[in-house]
DRENDO-1510 file (C-alpha; in Angstrom, 1 decimal, always signed):
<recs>
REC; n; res; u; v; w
REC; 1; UNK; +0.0; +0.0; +0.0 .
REC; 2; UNK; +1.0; +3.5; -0.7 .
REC; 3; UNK; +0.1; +6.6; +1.4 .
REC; 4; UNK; +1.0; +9.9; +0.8 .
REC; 5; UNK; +0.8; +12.8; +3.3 .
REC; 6; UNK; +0.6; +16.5; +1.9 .
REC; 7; UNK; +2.4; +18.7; +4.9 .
REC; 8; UNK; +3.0; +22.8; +4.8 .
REC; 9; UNK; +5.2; +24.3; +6.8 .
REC; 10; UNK; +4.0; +27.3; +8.7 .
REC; 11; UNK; +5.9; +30.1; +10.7 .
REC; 12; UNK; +5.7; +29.5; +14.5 .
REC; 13; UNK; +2.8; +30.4; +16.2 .
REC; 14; UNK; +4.9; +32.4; +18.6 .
REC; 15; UNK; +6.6; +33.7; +15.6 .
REC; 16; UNK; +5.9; +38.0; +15.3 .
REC; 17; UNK; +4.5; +38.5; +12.2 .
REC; 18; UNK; +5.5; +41.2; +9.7 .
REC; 19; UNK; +4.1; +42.3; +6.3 .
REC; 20; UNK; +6.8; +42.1; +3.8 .
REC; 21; UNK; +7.9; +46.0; +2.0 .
REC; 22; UNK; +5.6; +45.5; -0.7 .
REC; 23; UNK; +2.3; +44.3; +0.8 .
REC; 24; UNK; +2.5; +41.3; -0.5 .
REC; 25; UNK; +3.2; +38.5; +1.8 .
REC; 26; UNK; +4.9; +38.7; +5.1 .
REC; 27; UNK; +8.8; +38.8; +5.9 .
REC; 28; UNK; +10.2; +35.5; +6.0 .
REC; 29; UNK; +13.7; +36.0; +6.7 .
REC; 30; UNK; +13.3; +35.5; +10.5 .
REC; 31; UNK; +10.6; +33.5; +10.9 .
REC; 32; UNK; +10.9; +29.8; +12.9 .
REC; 33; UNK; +9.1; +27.3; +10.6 .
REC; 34; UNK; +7.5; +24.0; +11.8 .
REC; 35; UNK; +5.0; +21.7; +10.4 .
REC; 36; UNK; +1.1; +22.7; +9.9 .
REC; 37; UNK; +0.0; +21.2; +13.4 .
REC; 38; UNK; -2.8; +19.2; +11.7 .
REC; 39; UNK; -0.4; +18.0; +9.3 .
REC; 40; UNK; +1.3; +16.4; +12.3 .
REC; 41; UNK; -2.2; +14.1; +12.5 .
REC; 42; UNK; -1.8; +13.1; +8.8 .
REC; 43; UNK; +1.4; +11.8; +9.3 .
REC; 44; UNK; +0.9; +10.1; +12.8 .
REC; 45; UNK; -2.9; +8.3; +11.1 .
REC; 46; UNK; +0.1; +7.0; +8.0 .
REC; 47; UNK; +2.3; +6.1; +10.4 .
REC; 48; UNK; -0.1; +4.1; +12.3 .
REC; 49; UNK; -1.4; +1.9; +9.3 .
REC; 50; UNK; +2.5; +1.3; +8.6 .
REC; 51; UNK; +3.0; +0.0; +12.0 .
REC; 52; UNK; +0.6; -2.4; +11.8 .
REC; 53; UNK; +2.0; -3.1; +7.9 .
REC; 54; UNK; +5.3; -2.8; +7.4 .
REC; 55; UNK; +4.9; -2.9; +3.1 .
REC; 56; UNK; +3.5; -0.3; +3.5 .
REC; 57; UNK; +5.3; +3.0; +2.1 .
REC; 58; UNK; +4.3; +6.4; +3.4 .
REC; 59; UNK; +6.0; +9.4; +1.5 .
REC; 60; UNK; +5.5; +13.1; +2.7 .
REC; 61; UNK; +5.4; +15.8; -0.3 .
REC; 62; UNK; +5.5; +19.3; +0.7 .
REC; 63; UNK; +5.5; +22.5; -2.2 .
REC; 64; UNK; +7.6; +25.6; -1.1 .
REC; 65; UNK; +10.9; +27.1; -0.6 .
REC; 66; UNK; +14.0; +24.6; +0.0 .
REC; 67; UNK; +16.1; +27.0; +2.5 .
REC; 68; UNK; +14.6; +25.2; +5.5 .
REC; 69; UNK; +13.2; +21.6; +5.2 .
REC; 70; UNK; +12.4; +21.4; +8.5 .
REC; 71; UNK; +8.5; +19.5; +7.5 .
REC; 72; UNK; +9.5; +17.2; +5.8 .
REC; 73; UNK; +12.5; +15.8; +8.0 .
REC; 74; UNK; +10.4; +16.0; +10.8 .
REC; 75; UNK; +8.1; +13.9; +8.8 .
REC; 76; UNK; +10.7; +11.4; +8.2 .
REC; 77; UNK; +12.5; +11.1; +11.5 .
REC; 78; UNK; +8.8; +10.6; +12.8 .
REC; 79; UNK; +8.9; +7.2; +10.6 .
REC; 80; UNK; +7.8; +8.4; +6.7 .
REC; 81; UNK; +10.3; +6.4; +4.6 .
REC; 82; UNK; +10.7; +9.4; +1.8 .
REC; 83; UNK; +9.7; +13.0; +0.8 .
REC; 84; UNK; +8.7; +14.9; -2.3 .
REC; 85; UNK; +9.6; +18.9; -2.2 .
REC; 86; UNK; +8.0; +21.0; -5.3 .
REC; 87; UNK; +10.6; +24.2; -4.4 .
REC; 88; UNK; +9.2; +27.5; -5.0 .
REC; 89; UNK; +9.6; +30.6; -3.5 .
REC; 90; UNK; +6.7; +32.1; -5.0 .
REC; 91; UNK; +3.8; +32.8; -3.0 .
REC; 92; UNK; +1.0; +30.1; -4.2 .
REC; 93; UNK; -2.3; +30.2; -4.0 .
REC; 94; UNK; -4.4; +27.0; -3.1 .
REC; 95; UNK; -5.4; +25.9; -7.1 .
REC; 96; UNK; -1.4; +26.0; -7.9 .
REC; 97; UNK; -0.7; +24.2; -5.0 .
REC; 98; UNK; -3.3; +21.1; -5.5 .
REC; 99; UNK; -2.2; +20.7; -9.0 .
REC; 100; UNK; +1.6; +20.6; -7.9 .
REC; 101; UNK; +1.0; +18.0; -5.5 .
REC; 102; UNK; -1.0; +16.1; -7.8 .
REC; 103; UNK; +1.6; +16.1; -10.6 .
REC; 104; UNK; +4.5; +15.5; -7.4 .
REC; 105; UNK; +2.3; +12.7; -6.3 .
REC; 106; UNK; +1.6; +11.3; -10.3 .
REC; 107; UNK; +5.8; +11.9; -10.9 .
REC; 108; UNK; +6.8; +9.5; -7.9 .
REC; 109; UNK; +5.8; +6.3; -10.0 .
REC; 110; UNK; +3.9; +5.0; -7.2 .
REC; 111; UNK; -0.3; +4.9; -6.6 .
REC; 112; UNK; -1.7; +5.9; -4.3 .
REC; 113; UNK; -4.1; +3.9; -2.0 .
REC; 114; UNK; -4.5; +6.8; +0.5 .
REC; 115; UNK; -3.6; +10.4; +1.0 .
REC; 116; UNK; -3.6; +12.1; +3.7 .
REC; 117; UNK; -3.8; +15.7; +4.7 .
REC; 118; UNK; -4.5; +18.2; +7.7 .
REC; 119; UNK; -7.8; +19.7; +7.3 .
REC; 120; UNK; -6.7; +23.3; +6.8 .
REC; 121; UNK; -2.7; +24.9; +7.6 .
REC; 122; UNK; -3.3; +27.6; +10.3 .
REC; 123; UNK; -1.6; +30.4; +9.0 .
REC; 124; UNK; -4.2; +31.0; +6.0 .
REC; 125; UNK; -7.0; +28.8; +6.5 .
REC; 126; UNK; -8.0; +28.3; +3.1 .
REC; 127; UNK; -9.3; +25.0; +3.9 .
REC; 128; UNK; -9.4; +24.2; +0.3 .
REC; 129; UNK; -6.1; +22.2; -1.0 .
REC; 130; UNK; -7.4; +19.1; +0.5 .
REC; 131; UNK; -10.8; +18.8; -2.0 .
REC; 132; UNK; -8.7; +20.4; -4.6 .
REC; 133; UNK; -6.0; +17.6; -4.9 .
REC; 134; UNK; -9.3; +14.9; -4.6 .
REC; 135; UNK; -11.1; +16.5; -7.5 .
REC; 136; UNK; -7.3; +16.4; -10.0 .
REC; 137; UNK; -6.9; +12.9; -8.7 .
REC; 138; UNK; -10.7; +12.0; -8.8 .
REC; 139; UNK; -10.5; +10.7; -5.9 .
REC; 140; UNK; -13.7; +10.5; -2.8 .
REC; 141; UNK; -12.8; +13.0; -0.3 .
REC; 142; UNK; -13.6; +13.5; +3.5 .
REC; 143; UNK; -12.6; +16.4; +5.7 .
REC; 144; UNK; -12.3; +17.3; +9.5 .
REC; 145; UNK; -12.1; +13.1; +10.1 .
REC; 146; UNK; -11.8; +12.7; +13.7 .
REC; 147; UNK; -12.2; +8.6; +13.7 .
REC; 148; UNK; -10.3; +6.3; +11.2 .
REC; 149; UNK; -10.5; +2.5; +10.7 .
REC; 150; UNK; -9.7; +0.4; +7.4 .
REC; 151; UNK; -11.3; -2.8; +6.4 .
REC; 152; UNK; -9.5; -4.2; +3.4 .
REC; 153; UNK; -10.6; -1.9; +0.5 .
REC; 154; UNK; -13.1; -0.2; +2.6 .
REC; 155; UNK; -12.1; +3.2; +4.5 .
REC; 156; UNK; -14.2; +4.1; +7.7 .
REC; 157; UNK; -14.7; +7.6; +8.9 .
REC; 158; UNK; -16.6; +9.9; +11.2 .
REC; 159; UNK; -16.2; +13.7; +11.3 .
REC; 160; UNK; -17.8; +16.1; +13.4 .
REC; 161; UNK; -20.3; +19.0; +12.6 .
REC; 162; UNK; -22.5; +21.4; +13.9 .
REC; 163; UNK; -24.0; +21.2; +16.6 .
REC; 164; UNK; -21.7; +18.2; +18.0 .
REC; 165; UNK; -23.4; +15.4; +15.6 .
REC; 166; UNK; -21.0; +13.1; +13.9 .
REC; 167; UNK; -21.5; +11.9; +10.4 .
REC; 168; UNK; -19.7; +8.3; +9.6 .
REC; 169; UNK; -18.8; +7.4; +6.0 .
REC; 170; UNK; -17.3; +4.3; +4.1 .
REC; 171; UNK; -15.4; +4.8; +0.8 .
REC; 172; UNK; -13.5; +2.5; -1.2 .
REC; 173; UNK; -9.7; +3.5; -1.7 .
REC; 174; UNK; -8.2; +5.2; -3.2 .
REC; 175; UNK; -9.2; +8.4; -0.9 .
REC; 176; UNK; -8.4; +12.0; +0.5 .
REC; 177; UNK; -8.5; +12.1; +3.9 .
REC; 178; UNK; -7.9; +15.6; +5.3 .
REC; 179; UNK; -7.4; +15.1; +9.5 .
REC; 180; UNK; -8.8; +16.9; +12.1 .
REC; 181; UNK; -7.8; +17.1; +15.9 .
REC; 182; UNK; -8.8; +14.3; +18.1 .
REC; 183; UNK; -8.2; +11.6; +15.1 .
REC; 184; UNK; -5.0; +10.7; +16.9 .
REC; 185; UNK; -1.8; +11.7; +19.2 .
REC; 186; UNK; +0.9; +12.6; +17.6 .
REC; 187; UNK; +4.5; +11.1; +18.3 .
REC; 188; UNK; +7.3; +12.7; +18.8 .
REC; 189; UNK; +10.6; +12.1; +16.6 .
REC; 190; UNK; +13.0; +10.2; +18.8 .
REC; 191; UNK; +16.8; +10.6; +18.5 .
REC; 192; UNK; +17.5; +7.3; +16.1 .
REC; 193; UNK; +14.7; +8.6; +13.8 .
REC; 194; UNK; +16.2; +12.2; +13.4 .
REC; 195; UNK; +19.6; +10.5; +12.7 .
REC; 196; UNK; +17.7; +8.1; +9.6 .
REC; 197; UNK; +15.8; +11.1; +8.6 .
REC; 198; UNK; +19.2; +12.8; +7.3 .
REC; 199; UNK; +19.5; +9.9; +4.9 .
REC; 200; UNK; +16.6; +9.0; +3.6 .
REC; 201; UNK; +15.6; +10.3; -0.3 .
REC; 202; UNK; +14.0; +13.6; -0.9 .
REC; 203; UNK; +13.1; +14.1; -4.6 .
REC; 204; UNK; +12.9; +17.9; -5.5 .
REC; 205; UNK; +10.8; +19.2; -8.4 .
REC; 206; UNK; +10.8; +22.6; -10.0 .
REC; 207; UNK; +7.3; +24.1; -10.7 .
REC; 208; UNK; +7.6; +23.7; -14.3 .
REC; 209; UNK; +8.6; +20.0; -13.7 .
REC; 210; UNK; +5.1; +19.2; -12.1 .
REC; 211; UNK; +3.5; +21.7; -15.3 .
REC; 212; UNK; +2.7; +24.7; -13.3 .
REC; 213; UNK; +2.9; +28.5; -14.2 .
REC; 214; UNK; +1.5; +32.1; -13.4 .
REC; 215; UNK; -1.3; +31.5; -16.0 .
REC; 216; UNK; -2.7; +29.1; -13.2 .
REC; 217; UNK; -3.4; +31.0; -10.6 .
REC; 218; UNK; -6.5; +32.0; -9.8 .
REC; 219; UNK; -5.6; +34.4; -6.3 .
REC; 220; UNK; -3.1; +37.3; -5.6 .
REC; 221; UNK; -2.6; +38.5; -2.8 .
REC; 222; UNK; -1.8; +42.1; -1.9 .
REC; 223; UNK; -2.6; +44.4; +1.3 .
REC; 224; UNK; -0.8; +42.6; +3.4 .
REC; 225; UNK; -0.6; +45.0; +6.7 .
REC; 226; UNK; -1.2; +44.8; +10.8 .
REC; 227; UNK; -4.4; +45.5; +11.9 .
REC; 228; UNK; -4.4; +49.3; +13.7 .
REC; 229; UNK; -3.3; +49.8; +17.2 .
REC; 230; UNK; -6.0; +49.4; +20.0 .
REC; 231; UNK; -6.5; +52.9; +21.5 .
REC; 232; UNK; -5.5; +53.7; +25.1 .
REC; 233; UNK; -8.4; +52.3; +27.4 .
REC; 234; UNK; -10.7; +55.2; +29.3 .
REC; 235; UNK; -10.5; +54.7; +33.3 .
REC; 236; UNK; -13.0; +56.3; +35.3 .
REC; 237; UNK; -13.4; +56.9; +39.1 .
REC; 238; UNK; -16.6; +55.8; +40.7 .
REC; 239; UNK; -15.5; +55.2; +44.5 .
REC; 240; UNK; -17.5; +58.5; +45.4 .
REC; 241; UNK; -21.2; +57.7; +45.1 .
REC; 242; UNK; -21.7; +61.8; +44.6 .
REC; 243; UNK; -20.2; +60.6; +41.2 .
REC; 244; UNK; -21.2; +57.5; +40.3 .
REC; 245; UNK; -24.8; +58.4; +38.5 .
REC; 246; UNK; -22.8; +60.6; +36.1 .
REC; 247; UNK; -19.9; +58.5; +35.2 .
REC; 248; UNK; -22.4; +55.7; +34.6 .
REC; 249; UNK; -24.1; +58.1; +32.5 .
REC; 250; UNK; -21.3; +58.7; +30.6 .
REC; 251; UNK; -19.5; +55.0; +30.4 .
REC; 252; UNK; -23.2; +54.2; +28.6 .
REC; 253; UNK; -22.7; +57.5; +26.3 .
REC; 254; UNK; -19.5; +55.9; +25.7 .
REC; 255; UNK; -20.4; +52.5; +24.7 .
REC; 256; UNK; -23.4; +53.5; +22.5 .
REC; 257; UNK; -22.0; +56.4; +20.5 .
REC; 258; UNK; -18.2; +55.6; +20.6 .
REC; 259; UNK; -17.7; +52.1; +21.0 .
REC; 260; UNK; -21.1; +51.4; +19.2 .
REC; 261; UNK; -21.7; +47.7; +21.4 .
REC; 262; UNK; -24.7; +48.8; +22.4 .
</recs>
């Protein structure tokens, strides 16, 4: 069986983030990547299936820049046995990217059975690469998964949804699975596994080896600023009960015509 696991590596979330000179991203120099933290579940869910399996092959592919690999060789000194990198430095939006990891996935010569994902990457919550990549590959897709079992060709899953009901699904494989929190626990990458991870292959592509361009993009992304400063908060002194029938009057005044929350 072959799994694949798309991962994204996003800045830190302790990381302080600041719009790039020209509006159009953020500045990257600086920033502390790690793996998309739902990403992590993708990986742990393969990683189970291939302790139970050991023919099984799980491969991590990642699209982005190739100055700091950091996602995919935590992937692998997790357990994966190989990674894909599509290196870019461009700023992609989620079309480009699903079509690169389709052709990434396509160019590795293996099929898959199962591919796995996080449900979104929290820095731009797109939520959309996922269902992308299953519509290229045609394949059945089913997001924010919380429960995961496999029965020979048959794929079991329940995912949550409003209102705290939980739908439950069986496809056949080949399918998408995009991983939401609760599906598992995800391990930690112990000493031997970082000292594998250094030599096992990583295949790099260019974006015109997996066929993409400008002409398929279908966002672009500009504006890119902090929000405004909060003003400095009003304090108001109500310990003499003389007072305190004004200065309620005007806190109210305050909220209604200033603050607008009521």
């Amino acid at each position: 069986m072959n799994i694949f696991v798309c991962v994204k590596q996003v800045p830190d979330t302790e990381t302080k983030v600041i719009p790039s000179g020209d509006g159009k991203y953020i500045e990257t120099s600086s920033i502390k990547w790690i793996m998309n933290p739902y990403d992590e579940l993708a990986v742990e869910q393969a990683l189970l299936l291939k302790g139970s399996d050991a023919t099984i092959n799980v491969t991590v592919v990642r699209v982005g820049s190739v100055k700091d690999t950091e996602a995919l060789r935590t992937a692998m000194a997790m357990g994966a046995d190989d990674a894909i990198i599509v290196e870019t430095d461009e700023i992609l939006d989620s079309y480009m990217t699903a079509k690169a990891l389709k052709a990434a996935i396509e160019k590795s010569g293996k099929s898959p059975d199962l591919i796995f994902s996080g449900k979104q990457a929290i820095d731009d919550d797109c939520l959309q690469v996922p269902q992308l990549l299953a519509q290229m590959m045609n394949f059945p897709s089913v997001s924010v998964v919380t429960a995961f079992a496999i029965d020979g060709g048959t794929v079991k899953l329940s995912r949550e949804i409003e209102g705290g009901a939980v739908e439950k699904y069986e496809v056949t494989k080949p399918v998408m699975v995009a991983c939401n929190k609760g599906l598992n626990t995800p391990r930690y990458a112990s000493l031997p596994g970082i000292m594998k991870a250094k030599k096992k292959p990583m295949t790099k592509y260019s974006l015109a080896d997996v066929g993409v361009s400008e002409n398929d993009r279908k966002i672009k992304y500009s504006g890119f600023h902090l929000p405004p400063e909060k003003p400095p908060g009003k304090k108001f002194d109500a310990m003499d009960e003389a007072n305190q029938a004004k200065i309620v009057k005007e806190v109210v005044g305050l909220l209604r015509n200033e603050a607008k929350v009521i």
